[in-house]
VEXMARTOR-586392 format. One line per field, with one value per atom (N, C-alpha, C, O, CB): residue number from 1; residue in three letters; chain; atom name; x, z, y. Coordinates in steps of 0.02 Angstrom, whole numbers, plus 50000, padded with zeros to 5 digits. Atoms other than C-alpha are relative to their C-alpha. Glycine has a CB too. Example, Ala and Ser with C-alpha at 12.3 -4.5 7.8 and 13.67 -1.06 7.14 Angstrom:
pakol = (1  1  1  1  1  2  2  2  2  2)
bapa = (Ala  Ala  Ala  Ala  Ala  Ser  Ser  Ser  Ser  Ser)
tinu = (A  A  A  A  A  A  A  A  A  A)
dovo = (N  CA  C  O  CB  N  CA  C  O  CB)
east = (50045  50615  50045  50097  49950  49958  50684  49961  49986  50020)
up = (50000  50390  50000  50033  50062  49997  50357  50037  50045  49929)
north = (49941  49775  50060  50059  50001  49941  49947  50055  50110  50023)
//
This chain:
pakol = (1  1  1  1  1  2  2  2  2  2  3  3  3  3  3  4  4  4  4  4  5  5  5  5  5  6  6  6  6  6  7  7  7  7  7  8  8  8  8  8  9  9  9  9  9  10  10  10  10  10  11  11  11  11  11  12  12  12  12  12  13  13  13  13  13  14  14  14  14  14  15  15  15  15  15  16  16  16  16  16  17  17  17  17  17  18  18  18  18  18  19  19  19  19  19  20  20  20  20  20  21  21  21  21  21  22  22  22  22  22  23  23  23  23  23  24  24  24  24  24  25  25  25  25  25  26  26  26  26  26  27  27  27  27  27  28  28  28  28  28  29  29  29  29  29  30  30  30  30  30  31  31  31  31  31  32  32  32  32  32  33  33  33  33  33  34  34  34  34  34  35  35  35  35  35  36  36  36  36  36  37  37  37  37  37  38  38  38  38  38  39  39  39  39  39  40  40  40  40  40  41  41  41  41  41  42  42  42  42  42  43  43  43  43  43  44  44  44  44  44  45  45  45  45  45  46  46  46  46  46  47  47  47  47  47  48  48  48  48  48  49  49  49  49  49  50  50  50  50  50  51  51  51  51  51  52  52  52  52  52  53  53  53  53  53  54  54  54  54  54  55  55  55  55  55  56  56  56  56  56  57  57  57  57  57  58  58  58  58  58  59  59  59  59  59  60  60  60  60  60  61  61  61  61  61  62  62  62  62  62  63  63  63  63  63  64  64  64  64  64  65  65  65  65  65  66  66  66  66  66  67  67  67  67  67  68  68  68  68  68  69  69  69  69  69  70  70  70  70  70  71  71  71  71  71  72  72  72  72  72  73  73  73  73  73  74  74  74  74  74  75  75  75  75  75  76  76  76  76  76  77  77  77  77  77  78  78  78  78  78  79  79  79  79  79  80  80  80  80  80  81  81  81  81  81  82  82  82  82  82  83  83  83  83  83)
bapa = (Unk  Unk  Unk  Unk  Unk  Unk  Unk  Unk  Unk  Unk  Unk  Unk  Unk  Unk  Unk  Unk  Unk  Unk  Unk  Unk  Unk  Unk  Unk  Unk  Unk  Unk  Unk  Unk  Unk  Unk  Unk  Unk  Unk  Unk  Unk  Unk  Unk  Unk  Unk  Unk  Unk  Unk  Unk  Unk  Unk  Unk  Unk  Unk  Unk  Unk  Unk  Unk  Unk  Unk  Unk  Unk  Unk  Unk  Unk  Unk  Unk  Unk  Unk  Unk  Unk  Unk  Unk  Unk  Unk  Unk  Unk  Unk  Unk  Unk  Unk  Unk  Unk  Unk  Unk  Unk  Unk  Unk  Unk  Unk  Unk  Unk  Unk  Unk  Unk  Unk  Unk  Unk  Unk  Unk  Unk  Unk  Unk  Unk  Unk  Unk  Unk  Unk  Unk  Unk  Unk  Unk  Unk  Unk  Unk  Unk  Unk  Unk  Unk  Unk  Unk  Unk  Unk  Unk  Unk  Unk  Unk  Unk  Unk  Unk  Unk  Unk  Unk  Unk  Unk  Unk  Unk  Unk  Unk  Unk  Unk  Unk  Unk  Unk  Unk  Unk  Unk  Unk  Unk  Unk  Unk  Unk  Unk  Unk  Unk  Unk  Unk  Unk  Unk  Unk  Unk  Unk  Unk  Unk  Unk  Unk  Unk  Unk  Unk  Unk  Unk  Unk  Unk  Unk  Unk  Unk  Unk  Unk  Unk  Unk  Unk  Unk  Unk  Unk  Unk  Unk  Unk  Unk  Unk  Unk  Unk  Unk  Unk  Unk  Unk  Unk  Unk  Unk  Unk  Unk  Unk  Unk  Unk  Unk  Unk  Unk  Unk  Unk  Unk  Unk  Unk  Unk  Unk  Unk  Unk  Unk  Unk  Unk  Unk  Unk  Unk  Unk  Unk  Unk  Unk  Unk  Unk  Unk  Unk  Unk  Unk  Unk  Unk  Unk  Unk  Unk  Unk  Unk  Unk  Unk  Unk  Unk  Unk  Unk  Unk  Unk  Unk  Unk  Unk  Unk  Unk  Unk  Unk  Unk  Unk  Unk  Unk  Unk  Unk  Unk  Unk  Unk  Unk  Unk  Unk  Unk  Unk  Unk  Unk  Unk  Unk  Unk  Unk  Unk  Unk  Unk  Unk  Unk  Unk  Unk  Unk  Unk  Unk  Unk  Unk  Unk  Unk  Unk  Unk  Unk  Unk  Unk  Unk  Unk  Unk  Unk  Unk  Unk  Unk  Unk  Unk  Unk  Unk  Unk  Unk  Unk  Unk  Unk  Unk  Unk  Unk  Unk  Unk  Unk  Unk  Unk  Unk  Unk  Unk  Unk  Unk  Unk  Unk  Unk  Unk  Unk  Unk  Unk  Unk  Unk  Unk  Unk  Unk  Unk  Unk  Unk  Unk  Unk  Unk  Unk  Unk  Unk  Unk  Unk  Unk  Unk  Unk  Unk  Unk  Unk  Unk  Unk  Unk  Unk  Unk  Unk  Unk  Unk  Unk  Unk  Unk  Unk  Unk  Unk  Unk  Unk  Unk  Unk  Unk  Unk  Unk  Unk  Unk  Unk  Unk  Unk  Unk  Unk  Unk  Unk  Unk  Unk  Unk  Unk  Unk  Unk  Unk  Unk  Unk  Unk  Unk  Unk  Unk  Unk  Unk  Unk  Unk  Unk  Unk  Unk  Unk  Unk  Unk  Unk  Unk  Unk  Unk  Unk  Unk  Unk  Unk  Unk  Unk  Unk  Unk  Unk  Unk  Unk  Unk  Unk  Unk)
tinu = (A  A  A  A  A  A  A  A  A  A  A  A  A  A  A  A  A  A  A  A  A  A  A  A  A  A  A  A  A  A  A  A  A  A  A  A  A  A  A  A  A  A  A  A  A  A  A  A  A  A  A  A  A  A  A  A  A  A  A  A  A  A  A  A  A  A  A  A  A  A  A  A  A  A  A  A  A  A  A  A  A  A  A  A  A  A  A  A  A  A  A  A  A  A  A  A  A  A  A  A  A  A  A  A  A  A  A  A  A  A  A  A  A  A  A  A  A  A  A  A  A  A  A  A  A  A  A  A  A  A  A  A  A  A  A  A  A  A  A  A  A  A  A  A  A  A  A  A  A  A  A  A  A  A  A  A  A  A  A  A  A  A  A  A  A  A  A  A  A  A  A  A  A  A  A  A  A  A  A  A  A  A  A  A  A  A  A  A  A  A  A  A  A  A  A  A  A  A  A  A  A  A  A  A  A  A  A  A  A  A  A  A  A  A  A  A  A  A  A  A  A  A  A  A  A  A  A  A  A  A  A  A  A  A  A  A  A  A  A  A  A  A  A  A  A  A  A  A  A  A  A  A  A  A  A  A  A  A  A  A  A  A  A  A  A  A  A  A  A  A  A  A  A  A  A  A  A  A  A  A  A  A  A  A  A  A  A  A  A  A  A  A  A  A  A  A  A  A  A  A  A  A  A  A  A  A  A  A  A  A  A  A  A  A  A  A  A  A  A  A  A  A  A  A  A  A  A  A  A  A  A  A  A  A  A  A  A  A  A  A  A  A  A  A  A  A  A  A  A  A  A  A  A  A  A  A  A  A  A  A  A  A  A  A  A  A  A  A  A  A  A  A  A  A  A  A  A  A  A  A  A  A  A  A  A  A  A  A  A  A  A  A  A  A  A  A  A  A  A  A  A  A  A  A  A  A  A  A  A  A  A  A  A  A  A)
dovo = (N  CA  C  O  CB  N  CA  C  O  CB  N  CA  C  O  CB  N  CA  C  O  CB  N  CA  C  O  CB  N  CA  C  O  CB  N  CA  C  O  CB  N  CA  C  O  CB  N  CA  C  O  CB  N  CA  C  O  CB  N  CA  C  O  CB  N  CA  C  O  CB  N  CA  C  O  CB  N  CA  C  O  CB  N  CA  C  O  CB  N  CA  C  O  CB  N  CA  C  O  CB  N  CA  C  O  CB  N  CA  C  O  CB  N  CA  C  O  CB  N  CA  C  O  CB  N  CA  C  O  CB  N  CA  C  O  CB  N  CA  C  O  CB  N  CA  C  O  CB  N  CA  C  O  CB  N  CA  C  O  CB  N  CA  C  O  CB  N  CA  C  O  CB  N  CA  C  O  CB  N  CA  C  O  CB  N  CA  C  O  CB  N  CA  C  O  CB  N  CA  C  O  CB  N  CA  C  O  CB  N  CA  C  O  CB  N  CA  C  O  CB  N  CA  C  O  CB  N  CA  C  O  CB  N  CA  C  O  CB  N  CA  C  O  CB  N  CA  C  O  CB  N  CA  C  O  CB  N  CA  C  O  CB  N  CA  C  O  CB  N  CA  C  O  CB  N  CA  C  O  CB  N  CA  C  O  CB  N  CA  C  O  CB  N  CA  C  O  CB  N  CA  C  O  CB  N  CA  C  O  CB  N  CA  C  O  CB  N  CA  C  O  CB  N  CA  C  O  CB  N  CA  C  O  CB  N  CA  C  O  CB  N  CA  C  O  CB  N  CA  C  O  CB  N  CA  C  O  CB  N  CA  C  O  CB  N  CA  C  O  CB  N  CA  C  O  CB  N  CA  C  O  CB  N  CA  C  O  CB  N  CA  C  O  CB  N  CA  C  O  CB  N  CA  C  O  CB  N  CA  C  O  CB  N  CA  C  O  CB  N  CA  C  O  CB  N  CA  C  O  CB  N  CA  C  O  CB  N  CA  C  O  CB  N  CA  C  O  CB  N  CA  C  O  CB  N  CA  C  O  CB  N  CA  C  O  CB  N  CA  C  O  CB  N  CA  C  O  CB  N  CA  C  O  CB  N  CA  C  O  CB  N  CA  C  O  CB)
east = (50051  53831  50002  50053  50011  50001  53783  49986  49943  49965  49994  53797  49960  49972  50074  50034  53692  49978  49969  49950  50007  53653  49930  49884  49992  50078  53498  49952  49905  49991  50035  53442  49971  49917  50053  50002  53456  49963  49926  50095  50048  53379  49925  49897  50013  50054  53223  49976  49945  50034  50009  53222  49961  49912  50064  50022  53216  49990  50040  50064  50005  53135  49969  49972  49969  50009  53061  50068  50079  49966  49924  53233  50053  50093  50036  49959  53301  49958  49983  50004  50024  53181  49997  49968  49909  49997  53205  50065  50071  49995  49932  53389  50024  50069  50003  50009  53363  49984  50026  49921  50024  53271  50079  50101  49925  49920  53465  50060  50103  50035  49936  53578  49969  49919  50059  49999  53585  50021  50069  50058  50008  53567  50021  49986  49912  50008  53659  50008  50030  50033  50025  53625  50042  50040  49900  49956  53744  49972  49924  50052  50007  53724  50073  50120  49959  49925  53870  50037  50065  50015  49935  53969  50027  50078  50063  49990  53918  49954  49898  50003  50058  53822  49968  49998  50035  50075  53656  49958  49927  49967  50041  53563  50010  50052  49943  50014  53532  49939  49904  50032  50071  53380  50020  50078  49983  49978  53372  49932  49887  50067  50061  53252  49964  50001  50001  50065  53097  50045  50067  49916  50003  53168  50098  50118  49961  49922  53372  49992  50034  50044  50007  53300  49964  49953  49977  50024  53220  50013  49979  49971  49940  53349  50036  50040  50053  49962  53445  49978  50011  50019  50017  53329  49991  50003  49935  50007  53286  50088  50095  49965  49929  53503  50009  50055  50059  49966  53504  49960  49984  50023  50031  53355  50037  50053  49928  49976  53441  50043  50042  50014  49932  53624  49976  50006  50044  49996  53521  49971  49965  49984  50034  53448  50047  50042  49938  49935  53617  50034  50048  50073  49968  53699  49942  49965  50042  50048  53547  50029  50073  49908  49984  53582  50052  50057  50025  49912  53762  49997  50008  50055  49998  53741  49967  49994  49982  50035  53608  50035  50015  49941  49971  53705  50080  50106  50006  49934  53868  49974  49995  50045  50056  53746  50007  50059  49925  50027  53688  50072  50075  49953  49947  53856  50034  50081  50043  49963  53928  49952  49961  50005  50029  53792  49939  49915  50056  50047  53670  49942  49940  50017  50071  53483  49954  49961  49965  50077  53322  49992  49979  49917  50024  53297  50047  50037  49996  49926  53474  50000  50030  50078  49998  53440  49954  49969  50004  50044  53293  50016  50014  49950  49981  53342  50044  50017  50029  49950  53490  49976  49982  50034  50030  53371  49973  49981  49954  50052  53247  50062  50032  49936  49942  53422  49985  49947  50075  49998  53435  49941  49944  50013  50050  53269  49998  49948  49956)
up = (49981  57562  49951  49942  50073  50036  57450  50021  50066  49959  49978  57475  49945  49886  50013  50037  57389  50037  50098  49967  49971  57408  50047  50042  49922  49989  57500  49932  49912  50049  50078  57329  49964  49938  49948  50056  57244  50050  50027  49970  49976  57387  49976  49925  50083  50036  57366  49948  49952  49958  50065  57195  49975  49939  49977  50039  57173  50065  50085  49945  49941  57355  49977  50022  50056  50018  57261  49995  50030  49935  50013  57204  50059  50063  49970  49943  57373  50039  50064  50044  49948  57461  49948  49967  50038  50041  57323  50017  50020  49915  50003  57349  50069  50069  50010  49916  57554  50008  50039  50033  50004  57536  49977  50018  49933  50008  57463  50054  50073  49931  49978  57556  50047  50028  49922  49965  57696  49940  49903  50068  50045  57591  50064  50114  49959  49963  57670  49968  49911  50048  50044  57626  50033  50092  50013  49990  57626  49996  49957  49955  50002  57649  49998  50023  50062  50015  57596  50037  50091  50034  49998  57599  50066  50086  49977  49911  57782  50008  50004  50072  50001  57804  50067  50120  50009  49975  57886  50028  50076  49965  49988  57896  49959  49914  49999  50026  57833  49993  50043  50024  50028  57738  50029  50040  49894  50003  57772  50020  50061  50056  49980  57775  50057  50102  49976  49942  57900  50032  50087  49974  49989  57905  50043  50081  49950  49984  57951  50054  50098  49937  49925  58076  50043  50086  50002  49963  58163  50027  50068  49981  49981  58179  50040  50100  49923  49951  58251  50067  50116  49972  49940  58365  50055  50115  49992  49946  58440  50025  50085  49947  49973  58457  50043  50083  49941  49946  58557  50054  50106  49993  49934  58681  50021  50081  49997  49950  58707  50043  50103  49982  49964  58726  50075  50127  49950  49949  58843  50075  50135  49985  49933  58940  50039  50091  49968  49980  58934  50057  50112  49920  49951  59021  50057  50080  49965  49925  59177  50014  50058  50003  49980  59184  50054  50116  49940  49956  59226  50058  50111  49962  49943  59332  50051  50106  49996  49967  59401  50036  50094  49964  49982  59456  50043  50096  49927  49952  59497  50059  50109  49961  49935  59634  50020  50051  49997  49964  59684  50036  50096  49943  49974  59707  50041  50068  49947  49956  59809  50064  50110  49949  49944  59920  50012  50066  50048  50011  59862  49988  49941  49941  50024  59864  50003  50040  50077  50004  59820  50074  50086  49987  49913  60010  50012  50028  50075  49980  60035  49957  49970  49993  50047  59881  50014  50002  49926  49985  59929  50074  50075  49989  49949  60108  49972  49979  50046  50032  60021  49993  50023  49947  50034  59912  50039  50032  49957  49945  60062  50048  50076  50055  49980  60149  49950  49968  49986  50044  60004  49998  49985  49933  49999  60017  50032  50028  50016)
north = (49953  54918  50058  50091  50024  49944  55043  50068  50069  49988  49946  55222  50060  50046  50004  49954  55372  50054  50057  49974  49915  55558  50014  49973  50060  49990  55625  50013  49979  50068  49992  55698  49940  49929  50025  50070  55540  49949  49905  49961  50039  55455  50041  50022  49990  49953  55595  49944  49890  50079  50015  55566  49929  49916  50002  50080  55373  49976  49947  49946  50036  55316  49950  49908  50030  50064  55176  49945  49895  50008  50025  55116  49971  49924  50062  50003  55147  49935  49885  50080  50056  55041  49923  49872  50027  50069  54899  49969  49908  50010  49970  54939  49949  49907  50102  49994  54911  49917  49884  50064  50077  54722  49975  49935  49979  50037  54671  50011  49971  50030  49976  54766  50076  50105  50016  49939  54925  50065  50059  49991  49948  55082  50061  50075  50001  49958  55222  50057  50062  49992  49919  55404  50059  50077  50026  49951  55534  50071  50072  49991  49930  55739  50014  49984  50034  49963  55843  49948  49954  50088  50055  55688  49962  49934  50038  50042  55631  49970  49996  50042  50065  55468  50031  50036  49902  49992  55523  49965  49986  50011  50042  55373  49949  49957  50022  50060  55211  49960  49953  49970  50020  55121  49915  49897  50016  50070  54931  49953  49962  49990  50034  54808  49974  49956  49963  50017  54759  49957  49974  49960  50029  54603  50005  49961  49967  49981  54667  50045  50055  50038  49962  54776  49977  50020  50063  50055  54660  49937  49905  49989  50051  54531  50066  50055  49955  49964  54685  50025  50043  50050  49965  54740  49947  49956  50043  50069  54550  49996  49983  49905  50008  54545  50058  50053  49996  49976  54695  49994  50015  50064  50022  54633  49948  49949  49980  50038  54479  50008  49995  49960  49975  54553  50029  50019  50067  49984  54650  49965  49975  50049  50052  54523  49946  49913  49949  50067  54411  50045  50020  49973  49969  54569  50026  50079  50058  50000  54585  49946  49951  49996  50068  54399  50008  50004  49954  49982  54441  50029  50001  50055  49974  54571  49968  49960  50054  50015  54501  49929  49937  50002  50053  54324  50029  50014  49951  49965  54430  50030  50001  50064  49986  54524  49952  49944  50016  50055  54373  49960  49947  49949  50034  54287  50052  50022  49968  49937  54459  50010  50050  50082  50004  54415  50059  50076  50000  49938  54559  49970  49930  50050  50053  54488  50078  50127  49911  49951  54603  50039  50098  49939  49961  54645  50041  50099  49949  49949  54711  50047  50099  49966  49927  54823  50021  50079  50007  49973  54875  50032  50094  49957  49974  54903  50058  50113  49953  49930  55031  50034  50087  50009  49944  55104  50046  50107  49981  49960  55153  50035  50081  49934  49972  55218  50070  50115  49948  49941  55348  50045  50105  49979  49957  55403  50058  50094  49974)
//
């Protein structure tokens, strides 16, 4: 992963985003990573892995509920409790 200044990002944002299609481009300020450049296609594989993760963990919960004997009505009955 390559690493470069804000300046030098500035400077050469062509470069950077040529830079970004190979590899995560991360950009430093007074010597503290800031952010990171990275391609369409790398952030988009990341973002579909954290819907699934988050759909694998509802699953879970959602089946652990279910096996503890917790169904939609019984949470709903709670919920209307709290009201």
């Amino acid at each position: 992963m390559r690493t470069i200044s804000a300046t030098e990002a500035k400077q050469g944002l062509a470069g950077v985003l040529d830079a970004a299609m190979r590899e995560p481009v991360v950009i430093q300020r007074q010597k503290r990573n800031v952010a990171v450049v990275l391609s369409m296609q790398d952030y988009e594989r990341l973002t579909r892995l954290n819907v699934s993760e988050f759909q694998r963990f509802c699953d879970r919960v959602g089946n652990d509920a279910a096996a503890s004997g917790l169904s939609e009505e019984t949470l709903n009955q709670l919920l209307a409790r709290d009201d």
